[in-house]
TIZALO-81906 format. One line per field, with one value per residue: residue number from 1; x, y, z of N, C-alpha, C in turn. Coordinates in steps of 0.05 Angstrom, whole numbers. Layout:
num	NUM ...
n.x	X ...
n.y	Y ...
n.z	Z ...
ca.x	X ...
ca.y	Y ...
ca.z	Z ...
c.x	X ...
c.y	Y ...
c.z	Z ...
This chain:
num	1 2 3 4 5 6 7 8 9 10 11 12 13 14 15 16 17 18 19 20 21 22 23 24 25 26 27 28 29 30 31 32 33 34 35 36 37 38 39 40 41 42 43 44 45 46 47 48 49 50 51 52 53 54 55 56 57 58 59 60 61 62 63 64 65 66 67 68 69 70 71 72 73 74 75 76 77 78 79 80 81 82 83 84 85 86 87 88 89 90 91 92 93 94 95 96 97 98 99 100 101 102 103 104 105 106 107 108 109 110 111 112 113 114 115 116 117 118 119 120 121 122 123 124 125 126 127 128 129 130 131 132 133 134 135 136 137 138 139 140 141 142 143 144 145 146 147 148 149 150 151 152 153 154 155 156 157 158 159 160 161 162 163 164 165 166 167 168 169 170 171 172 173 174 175 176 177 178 179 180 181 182 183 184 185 186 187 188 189 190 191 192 193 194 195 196 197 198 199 200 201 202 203 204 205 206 207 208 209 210 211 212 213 214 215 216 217 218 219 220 221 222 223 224 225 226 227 228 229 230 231 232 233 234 235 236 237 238 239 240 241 242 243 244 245 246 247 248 249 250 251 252 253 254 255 256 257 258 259 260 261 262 263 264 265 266 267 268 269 270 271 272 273 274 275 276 277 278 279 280 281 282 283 284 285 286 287 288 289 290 291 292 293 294 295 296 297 298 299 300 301 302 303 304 305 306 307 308 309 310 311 312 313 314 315 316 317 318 319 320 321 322 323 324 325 326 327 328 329 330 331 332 333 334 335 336 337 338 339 340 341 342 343 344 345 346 347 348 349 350 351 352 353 354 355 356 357 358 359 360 361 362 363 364 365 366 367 368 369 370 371 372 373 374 375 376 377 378 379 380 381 382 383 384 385 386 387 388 389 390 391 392 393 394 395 396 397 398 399 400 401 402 403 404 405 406 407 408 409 410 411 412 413 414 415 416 417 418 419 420 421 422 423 424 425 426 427 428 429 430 431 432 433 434 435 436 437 438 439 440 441 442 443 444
n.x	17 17 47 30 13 -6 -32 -48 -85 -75 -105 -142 -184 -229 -270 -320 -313 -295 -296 -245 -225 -180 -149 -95 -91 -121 -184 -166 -119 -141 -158 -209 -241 -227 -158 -125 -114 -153 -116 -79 -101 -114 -69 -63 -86 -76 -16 7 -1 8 10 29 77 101 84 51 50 9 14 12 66 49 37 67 99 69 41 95 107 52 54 112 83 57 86 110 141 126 138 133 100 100 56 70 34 -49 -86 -134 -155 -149 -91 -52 -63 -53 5 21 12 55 101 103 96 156 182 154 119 73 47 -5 -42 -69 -106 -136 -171 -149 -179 -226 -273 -273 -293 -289 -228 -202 -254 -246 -198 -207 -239 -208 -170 -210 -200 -152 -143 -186 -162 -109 -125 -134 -171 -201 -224 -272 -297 -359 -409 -452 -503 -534 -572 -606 -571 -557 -505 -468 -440 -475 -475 -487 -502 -485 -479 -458 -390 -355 -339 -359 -348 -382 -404 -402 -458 -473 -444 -473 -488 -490 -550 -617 -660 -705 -690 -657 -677 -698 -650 -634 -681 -672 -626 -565 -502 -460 -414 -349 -305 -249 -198 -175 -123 -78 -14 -9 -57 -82 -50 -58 -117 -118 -84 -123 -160 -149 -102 -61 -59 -34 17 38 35 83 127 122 139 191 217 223 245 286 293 312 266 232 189 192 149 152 155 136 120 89 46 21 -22 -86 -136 -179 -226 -214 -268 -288 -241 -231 -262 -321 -322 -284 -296 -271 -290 -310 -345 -327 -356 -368 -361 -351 -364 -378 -350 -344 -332 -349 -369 -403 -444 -439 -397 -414 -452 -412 -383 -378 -431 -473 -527 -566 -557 -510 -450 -391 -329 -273 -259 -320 -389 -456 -527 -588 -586 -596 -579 -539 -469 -409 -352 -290 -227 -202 -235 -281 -347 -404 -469 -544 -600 -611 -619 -601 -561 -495 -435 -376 -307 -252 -197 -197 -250 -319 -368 -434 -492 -550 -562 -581 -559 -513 -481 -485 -445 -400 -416 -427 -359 -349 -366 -332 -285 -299 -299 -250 -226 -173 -185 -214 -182 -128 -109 -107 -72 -5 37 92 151 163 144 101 57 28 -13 -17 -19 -36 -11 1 54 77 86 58 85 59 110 109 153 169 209 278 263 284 285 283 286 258 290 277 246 252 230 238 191 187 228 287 327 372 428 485 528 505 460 397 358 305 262 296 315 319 342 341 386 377 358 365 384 355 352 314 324 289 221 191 175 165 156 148 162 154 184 148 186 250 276 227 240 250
n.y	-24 47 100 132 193 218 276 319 369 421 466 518 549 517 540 533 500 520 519 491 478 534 582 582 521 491 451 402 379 360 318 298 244 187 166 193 251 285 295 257 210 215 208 156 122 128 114 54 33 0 31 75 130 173 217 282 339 403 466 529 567 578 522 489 462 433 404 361 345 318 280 254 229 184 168 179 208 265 305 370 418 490 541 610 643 645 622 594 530 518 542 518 462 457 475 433 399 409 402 336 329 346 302 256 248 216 198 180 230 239 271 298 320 341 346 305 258 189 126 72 38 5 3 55 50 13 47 78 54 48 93 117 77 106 146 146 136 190 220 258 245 256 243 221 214 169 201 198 236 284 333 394 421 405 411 372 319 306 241 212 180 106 99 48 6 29 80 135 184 256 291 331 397 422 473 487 465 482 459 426 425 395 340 334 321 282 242 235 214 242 251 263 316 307 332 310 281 248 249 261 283 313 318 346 399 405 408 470 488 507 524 557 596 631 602 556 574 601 573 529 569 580 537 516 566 559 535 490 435 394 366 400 440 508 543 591 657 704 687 651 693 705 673 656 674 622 573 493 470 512 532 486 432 437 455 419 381 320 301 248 216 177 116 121 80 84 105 179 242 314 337 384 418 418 380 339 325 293 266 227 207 156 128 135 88 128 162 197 225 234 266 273 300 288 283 257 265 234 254 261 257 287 319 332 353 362 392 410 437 400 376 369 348 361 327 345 364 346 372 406 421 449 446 481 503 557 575 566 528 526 507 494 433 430 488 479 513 555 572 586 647 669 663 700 748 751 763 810 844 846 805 764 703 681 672 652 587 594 552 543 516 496 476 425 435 450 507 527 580 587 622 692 752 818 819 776 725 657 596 538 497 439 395 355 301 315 362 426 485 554 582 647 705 686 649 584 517 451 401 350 307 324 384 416 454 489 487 467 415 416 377 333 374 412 482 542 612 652 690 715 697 638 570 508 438 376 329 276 267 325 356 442 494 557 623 682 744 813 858 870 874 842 796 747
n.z	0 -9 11 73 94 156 177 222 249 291 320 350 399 427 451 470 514 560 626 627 574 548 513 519 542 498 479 447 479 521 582 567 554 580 583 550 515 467 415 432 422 375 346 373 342 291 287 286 248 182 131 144 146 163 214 216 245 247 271 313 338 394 410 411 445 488 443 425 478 487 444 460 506 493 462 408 356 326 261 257 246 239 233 225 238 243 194 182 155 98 83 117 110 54 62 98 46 13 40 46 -3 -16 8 -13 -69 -88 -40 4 38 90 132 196 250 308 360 355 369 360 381 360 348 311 271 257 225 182 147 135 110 61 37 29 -12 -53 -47 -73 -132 -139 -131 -73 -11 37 95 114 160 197 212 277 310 291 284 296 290 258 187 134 77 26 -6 -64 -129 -129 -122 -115 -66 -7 -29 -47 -94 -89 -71 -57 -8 49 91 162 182 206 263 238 192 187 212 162 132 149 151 86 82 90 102 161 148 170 170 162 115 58 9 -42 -38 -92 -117 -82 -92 -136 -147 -113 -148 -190 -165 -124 -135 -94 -54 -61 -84 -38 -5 -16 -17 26 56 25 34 91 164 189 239 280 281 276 229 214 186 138 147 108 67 82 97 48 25 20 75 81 94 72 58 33 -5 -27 -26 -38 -96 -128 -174 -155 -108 -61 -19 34 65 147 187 243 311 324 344 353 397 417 452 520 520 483 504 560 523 501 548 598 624 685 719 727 683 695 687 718 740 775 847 867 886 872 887 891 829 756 695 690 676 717 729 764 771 818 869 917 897 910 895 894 880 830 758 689 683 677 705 720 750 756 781 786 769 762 727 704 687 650 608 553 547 526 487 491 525 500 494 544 545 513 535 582 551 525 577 591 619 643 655 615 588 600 640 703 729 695 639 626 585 616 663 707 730 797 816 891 946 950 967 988 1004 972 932 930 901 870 842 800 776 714 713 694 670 660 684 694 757 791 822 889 945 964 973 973 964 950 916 867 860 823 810 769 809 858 890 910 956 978 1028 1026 1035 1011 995 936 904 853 794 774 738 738 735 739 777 786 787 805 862 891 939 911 932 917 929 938 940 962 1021 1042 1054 1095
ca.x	0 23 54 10 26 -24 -24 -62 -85 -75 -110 -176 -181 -260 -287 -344 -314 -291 -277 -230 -211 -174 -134 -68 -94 -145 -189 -150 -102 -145 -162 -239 -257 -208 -135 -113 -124 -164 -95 -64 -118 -114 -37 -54 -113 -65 21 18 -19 34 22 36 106 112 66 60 30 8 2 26 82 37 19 84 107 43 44 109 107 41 63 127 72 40 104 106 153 119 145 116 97 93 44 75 1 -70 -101 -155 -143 -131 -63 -44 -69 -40 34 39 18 80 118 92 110 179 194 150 99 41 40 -22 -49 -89 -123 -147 -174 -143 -203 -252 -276 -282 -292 -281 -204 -204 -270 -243 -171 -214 -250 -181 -149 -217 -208 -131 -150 -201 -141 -96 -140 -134 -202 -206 -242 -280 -311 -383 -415 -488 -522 -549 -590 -615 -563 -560 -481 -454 -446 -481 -462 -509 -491 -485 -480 -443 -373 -342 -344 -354 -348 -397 -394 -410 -473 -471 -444 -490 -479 -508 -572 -633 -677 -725 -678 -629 -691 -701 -631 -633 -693 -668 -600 -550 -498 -447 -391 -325 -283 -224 -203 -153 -115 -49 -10 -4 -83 -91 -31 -69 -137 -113 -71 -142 -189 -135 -67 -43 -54 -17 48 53 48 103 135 134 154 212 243 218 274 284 307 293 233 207 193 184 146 166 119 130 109 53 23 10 -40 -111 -150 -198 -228 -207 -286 -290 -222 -232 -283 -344 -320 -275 -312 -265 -298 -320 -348 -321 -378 -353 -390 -349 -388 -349 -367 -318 -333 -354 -391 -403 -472 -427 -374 -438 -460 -394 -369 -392 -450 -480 -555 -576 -550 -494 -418 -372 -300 -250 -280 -350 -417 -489 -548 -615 -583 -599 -573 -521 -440 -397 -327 -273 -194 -195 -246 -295 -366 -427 -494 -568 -631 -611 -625 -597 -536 -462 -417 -347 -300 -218 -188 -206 -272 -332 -391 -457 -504 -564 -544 -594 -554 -484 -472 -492 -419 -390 -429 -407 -337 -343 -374 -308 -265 -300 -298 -221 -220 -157 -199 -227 -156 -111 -112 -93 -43 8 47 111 179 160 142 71 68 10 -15 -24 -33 -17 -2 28 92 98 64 72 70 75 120 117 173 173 239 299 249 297 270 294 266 262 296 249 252 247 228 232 179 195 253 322 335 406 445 513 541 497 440 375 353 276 267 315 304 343 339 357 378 384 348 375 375 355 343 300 336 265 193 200 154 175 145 169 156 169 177 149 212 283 269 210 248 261
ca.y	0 65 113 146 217 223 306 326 391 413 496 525 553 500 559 522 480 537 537 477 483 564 590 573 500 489 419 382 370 362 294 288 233 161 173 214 274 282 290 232 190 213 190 122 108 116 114 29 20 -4 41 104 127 192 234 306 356 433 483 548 566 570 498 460 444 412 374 353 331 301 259 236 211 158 141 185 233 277 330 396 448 514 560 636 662 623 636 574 508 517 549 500 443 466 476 402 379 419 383 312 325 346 279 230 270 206 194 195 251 231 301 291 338 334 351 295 233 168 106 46 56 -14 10 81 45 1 70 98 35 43 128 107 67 114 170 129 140 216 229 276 237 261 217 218 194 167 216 192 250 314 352 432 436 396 407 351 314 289 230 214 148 88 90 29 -8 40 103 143 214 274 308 363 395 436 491 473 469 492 438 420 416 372 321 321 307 251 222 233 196 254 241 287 326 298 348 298 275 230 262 254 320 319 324 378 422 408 427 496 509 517 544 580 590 645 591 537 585 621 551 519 586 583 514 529 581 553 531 460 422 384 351 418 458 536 558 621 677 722 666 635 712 700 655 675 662 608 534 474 467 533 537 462 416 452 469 400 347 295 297 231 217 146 111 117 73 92 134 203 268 340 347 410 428 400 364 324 312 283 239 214 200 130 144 109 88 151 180 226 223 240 259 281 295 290 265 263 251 235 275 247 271 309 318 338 341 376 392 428 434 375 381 353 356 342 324 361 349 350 403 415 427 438 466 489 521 589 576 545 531 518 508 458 409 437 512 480 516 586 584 620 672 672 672 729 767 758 768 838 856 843 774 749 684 672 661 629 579 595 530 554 490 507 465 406 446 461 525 533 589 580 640 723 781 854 819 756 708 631 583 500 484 408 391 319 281 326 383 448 518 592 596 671 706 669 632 558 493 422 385 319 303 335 395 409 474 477 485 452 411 414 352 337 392 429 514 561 635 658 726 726 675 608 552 489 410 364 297 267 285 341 391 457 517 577 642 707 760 836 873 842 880 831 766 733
ca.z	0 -16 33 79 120 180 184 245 242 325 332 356 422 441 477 486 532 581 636 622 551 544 491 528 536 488 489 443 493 555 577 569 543 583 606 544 503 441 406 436 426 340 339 371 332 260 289 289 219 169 112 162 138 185 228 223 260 237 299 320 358 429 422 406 472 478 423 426 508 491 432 470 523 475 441 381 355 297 247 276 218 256 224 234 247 238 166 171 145 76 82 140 100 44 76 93 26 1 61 37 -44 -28 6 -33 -79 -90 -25 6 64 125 150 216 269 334 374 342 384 346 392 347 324 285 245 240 214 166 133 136 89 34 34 16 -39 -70 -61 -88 -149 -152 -114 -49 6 59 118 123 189 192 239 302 318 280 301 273 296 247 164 128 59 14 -25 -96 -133 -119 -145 -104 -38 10 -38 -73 -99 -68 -95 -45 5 59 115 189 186 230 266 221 161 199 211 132 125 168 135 65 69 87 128 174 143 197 170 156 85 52 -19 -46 -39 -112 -123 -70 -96 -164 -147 -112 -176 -204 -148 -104 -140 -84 -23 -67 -85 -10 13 -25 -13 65 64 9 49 123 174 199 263 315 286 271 201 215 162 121 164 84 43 81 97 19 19 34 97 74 102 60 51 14 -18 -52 -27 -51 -119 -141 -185 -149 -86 -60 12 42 95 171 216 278 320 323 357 342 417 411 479 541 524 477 535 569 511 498 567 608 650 707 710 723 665 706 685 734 748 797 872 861 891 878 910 877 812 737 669 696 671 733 731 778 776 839 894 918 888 911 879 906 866 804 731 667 682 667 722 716 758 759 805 780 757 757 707 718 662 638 589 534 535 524 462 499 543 482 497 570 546 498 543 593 533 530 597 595 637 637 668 590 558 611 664 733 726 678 640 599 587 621 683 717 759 801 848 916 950 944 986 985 1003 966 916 929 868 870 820 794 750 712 712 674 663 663 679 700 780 798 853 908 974 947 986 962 981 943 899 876 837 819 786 765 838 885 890 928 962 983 1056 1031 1042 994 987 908 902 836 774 772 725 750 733 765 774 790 791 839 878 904 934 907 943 896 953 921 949 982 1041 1063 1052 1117
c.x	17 28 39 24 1 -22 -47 -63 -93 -81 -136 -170 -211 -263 -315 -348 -299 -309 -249 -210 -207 -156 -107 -61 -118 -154 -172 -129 -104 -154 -197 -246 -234 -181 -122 -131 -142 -135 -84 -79 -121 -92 -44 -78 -89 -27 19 6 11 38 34 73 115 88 68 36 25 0 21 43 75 39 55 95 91 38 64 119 87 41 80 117 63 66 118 125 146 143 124 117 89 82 55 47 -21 -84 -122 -137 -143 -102 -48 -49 -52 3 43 25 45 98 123 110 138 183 186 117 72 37 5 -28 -64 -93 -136 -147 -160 -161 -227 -246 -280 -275 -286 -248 -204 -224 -262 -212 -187 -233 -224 -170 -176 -218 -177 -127 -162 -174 -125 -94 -145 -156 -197 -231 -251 -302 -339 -393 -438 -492 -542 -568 -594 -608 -559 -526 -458 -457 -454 -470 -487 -500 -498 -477 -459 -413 -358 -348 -336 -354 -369 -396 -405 -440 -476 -466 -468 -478 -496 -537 -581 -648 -693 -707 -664 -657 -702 -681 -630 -645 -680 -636 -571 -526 -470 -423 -367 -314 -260 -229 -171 -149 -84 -42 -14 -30 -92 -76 -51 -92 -131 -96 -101 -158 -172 -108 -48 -50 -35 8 52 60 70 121 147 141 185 237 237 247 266 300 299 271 215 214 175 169 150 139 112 113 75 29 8 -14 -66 -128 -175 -195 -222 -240 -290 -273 -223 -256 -318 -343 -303 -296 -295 -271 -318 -327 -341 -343 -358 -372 -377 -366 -364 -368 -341 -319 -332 -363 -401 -415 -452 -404 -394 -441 -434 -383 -395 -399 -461 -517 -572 -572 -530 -469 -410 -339 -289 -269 -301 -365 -435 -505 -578 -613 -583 -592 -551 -486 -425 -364 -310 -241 -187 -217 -272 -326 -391 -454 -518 -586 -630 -611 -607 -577 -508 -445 -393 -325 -267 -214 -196 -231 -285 -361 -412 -485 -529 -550 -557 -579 -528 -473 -459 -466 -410 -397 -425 -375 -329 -349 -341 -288 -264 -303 -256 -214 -204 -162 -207 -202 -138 -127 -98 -66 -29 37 68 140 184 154 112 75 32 8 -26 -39 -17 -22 3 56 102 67 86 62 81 87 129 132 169 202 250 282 268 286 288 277 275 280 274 259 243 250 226 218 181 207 270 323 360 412 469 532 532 467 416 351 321 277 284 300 324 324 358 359 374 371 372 365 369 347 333 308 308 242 196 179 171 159 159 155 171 155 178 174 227 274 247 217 269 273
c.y	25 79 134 168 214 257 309 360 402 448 488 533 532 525 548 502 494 525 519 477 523 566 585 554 487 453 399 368 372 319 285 270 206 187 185 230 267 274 270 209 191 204 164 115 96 110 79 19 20 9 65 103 161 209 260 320 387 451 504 546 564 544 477 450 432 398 351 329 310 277 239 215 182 156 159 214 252 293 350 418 475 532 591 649 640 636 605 551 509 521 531 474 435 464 444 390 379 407 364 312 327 318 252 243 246 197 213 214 246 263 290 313 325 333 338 263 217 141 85 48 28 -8 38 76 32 14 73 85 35 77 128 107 86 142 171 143 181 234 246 260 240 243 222 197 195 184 193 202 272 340 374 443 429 406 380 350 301 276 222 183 133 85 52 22 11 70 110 176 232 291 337 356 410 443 478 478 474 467 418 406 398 346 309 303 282 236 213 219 216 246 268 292 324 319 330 277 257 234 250 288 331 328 350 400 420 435 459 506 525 528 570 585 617 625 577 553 597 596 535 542 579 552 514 537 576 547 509 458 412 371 373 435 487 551 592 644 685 704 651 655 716 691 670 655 637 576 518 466 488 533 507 444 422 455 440 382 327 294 272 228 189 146 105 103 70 108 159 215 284 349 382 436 408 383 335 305 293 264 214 199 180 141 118 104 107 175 208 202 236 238 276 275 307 278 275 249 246 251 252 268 294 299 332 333 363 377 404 417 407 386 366 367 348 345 353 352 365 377 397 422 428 460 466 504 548 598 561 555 515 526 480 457 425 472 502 505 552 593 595 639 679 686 697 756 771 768 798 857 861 822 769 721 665 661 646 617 590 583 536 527 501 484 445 420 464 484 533 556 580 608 671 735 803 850 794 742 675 613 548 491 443 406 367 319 302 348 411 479 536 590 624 676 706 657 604 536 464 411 355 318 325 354 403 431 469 479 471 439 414 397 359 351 412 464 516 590 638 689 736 701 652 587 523 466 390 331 273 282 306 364 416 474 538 608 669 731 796 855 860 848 862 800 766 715
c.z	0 15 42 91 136 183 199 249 281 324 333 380 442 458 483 506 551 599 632 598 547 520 500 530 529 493 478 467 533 555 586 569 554 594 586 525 482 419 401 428 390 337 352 352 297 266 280 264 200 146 125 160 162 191 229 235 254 261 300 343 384 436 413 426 476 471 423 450 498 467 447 487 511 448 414 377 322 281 261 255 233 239 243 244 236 218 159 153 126 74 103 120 75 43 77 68 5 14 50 11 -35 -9 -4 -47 -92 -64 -12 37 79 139 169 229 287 361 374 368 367 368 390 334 306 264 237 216 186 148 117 109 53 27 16 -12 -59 -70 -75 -124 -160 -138 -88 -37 26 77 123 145 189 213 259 310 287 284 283 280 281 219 156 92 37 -5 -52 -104 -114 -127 -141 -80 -22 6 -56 -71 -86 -84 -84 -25 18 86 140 186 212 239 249 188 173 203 185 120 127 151 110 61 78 112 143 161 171 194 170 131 88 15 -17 -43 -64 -125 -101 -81 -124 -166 -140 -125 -186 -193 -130 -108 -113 -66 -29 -69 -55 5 12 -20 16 65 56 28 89 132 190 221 279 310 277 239 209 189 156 127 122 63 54 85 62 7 25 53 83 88 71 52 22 -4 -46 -48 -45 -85 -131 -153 -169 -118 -80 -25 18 70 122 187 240 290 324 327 356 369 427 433 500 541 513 491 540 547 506 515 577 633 666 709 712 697 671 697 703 734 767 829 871 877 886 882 900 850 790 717 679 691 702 729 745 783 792 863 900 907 897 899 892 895 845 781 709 658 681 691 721 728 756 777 812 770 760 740 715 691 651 612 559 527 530 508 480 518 525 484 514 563 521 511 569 584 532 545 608 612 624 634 631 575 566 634 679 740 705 670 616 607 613 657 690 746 762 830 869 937 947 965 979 984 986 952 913 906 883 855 823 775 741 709 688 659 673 660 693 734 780 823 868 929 957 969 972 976 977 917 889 853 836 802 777 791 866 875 914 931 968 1014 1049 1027 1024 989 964 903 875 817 774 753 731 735 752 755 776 787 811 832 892 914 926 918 929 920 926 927 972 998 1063 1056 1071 1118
């Protein structure tokens, strides 16, 4: 079988899954849905399949620590395409098919969201191997999923003959419908636009010769003159500001004759909003999901989940709960959609609260507050194993395992006053507090 790429397309900020998912650590890379991410959970579904010849990933500079940590977790070491700025998935999409051609130009392209649930990975691998085939063939394939419901949040697809086992042509696409039209759909055969496709690069660079020739030259452009290393390809900011903002729906799908839809009968959800958390996640006979420290008491239809304080619930229905350290949400299950609207309204009040977490996670190192003052602000820093950071000048405690500079180390109990920034390594998992005093004068 022909050589596949997997390109994982890893941006969005999910604001509709505030207070959890923020623009600093959006959902893709929370762990909703089992013990890993959305992300992590799209590299194991395609890394162990045998046509898979290398994994890449497209994301901006915010998110590649991220990506990078949470690949290494499940095994996997991608290519990392850094988009200089976010111009929508054509020009991102685009970029790695110019990637792809210059090291094997019929290979074929695996587009995947990073953010999508699919439950079955053997029936989503066994789509995956007849979307291949039909790309193989020159075609652009996009995943249609039978609808379950009548839902108005999805685009739908309406299919067209038969060409082959599993493929038939596209006869349209369609924007989200309203209630009513989404229950026609349903009846009449239509089924959900996934948003992930399977092309060769050589058929996508084609088509946007003829529908979008400035996305195809800025993208070969910013790849061209990009800068490599490490696993990572910088793309060319001058070359890819070239291109023009547009979705991969608009820019080609819509407008190609070789658009074919392949049948998905995994179940898959773009996890979009909390309700969806809730349908997706394993509930108990009441119909409540639960996580972290939780209880309820006579409560049905309800999502609950907590990374901070304990939660209990009593004789409540059909609501959303979700709390972090710095926040909590509170919402029935039927307005999920309506927290964007929450978090636009913080965005324009100037809430910092809407864009970051509280817990702040960089270079293998989690820094969380604890508490503030006039004289001093204490943080918990968790380091993992050989995680190297910058502490401030701070009062610093080890509470368990060893960090180490180039002159001394500091064992688990140990006290140190830093007058001055320090670079440190953490020989082990290690905790510290760190105490950042506002002026020398009140450091005892």
């Amino acid at each position: 079988m022909v050589a596949t790429y997997p390109v994982i397309l890893c941006g969005g900020a999910g604001t509709r899954l505030w207070p959890a998912s923020r623009a600093d650590r959006p959902k893709q890379f929370l762990k909703l849905i089992g013990d890993f991410s959305s992300f992590q959970h799209t590299i194991l579904r395609v890394m162990d399949m045998h046509c898979v010849r290398e994994i890449v990933v497209v994301t901006g500079q915010a998110m590649v620590e991220l990506v990078e940590t949470q690949a290494r977790e499940v095994g996997a070491r991608p290519t990392v395409i850094i988009e200089p700025e976010a111009r929508d998935s054509a020009p991102a999409i685009a970029a790695a098919a110019a990637y792809v051609r210059s090291l094997e130009p019929d290979a074929v392209m695996l587009m995947l969201a990073a953010d999508h649930h699919i439950a079955q990975a053997e029936i989503f691998r066994e789509a995956v191997l007849v979307a291949i085939e039909a790309a193989e063939k020159g075609q652009i394939v996009t995943f249609g999923v039978a609808p379950t419901t009548p839902a108005t949040g999805f685009g739908y697809i309406k299919p067209g003959e038969q060409l082959s086992n599993g493929v038939r042509s596209v006869a349209a696409f369609v924007e989200k419908p309203d209630l009513e039209t989404a229950k026609r759909y349903v009846e009449e055969g239509y089924v959900w636009n996934s948003g992930n496709f399977a092309f060769t690069a050589k058929t996508l660079l084609d088509e946007l010769a003829a529908f979008e020739p400035e996305i195809r030259s800025g993208a070969i452009e910013s790849v061209a003159s990009g800068r490599r290393g490490g696993g990572r390809l910088y793309l060319d900011a001058a070359g890819f500001a070239k291109t023009t903002k547009k979705s991969l729906d608009y820019a080609v799908m819509e407008r190609t004759d070789r658009a074919v839809v392949a049948s998905a009968a995994f179940t898959w959800s773009d996890l979009g909003a909390w309700d969806a958390i809730w349908e997706a996640s394993k509930r108990d006979a009441d119909g409540n999901a639960a996580s972290g420290d939780v209880h309820l008491i006579n409560s049905k239809g309800v999502l609950v989940r907590s990374s901070g304080p304990f939660i209990g619930a009593i004789g409540v229905e059909d609501l959303l709960i979700i709390a972090e350290s710095d926040a909590v949400l509170v919402c029935r299950r039927d307005d999920a959609q309506a927290v964007k609207t929450l978090v636009d309204v913080l965005k324009a009040s100037g809430r910092d609260i809407a864009l970051r977490h509280a817990i702040a996670f960089s270079g293998g190192v989690e820094r969380q507050p604890v508490t503030r003052t006039p004289r001093a602000e204490v943080q918990l820093w968790r380091f993992e194993a050989l995680a190297i950071a910058s502490l401030p000048a701070s009062s610093i405690q080890i509470l368990d395992g060893e960090l180490t500079t180039e002159r001394e180390t500091f064992p688990t109990g140990a006290r140190h006053d830093l007058h001055s920034p320090v670079l440190v390594k953490a020989s082990t998992a290690t905790s510290a507090l760190v105490t950042v005093w506002r002026q020398a004068a009140a450091r005892e």
